[in-house]
Every structure is written in structure tokens, then in C-alpha cells.
N, C-alpha and C positions, 0 to 999 in steps of 0.2 A: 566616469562611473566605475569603471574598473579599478581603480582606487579604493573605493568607496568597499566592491565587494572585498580586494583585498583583506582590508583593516578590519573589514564586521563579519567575516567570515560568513555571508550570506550569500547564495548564487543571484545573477540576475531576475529569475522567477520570483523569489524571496523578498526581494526588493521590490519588484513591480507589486507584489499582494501587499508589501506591506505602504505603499502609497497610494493602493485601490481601494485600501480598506482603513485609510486616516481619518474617519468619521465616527461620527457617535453612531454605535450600531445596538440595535435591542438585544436582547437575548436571544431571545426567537431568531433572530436574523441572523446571530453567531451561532447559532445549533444548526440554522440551516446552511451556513456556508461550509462550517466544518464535517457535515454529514456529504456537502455535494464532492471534496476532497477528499475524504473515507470510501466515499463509490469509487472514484475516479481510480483512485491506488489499488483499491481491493481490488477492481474489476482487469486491470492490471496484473497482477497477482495469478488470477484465476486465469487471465489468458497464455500467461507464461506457464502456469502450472500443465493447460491443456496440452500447449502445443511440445514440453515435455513427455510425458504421458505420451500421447502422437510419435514422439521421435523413439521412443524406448519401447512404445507396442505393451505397453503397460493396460492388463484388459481387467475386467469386472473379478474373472478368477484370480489374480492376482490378488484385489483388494478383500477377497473374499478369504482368499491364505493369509494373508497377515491378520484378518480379525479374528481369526479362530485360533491361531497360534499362541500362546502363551507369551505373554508380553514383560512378563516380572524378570530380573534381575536374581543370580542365587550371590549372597555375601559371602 
């Protein structure tokens, strides 16, 4: 198999979804598989983004100064 990911430049994971999902699927069924992949990443995201935020002690006033800041660019 390692071969295989070589040559197609796809990981292991990649490969497993794409022989899980070698069937006729509906639409419905590909909006809902590609929505449970969209949570899974996002949810990801958000957890890294937290425990950031946690390490840097980044609080509410902070986000509160960058939205009241001027945020444009002078050319």
C-alpha cells in the first residue's frame, strides 16, 4: 500500500475514504458526509485555536482592542 500512497500522493486516510466510499451515493448522502468532515476539521481548529488563546492568556479585553482599533492600511 505504501506504493500505492507514494505514486497518488494520497495518505493512508485518503485512501481508506476513498475505498469506503466506492459506491453510488446520493447527494443528500455526499452533503451529509462532507458536512460530518467540515465539523470534524472545524472543531479542530477551534480546539487548537482555544488552547492558544489559554497558552498566550489572550482575554475578552484584548479582543475587545483589536475591534475598536482601526484596522485599514494608509498607502
Amino acid at each position: 500500500m505504501s506504493e500505492i500512497v507514494e505514486k497518488s500522493g494520497l495518505n493512508d486516510v485518503q485512501l481508506g475514504l476513498l475505498r469506503m466510499f466506492n459506491r453510488k451515493m446520493s447527494y443528500d448522502e455526499s452533503v451529509e458526509v462532507r458536512d460530518l468532515l467540515f465539523n470534524f476539521y472545524s472543531n479542530k481548529v477551534f480546539d487548537e485555536v482555544d488552547k492558544i488563546v489559554e497558552q498566550k492568556g489572550i482575554t475578552e479585553a484584548d479582543y475587545e482592542k483589536l475591534r475598536s482599533q482601526d484596522q485599514r492600511t494608509v498607502n
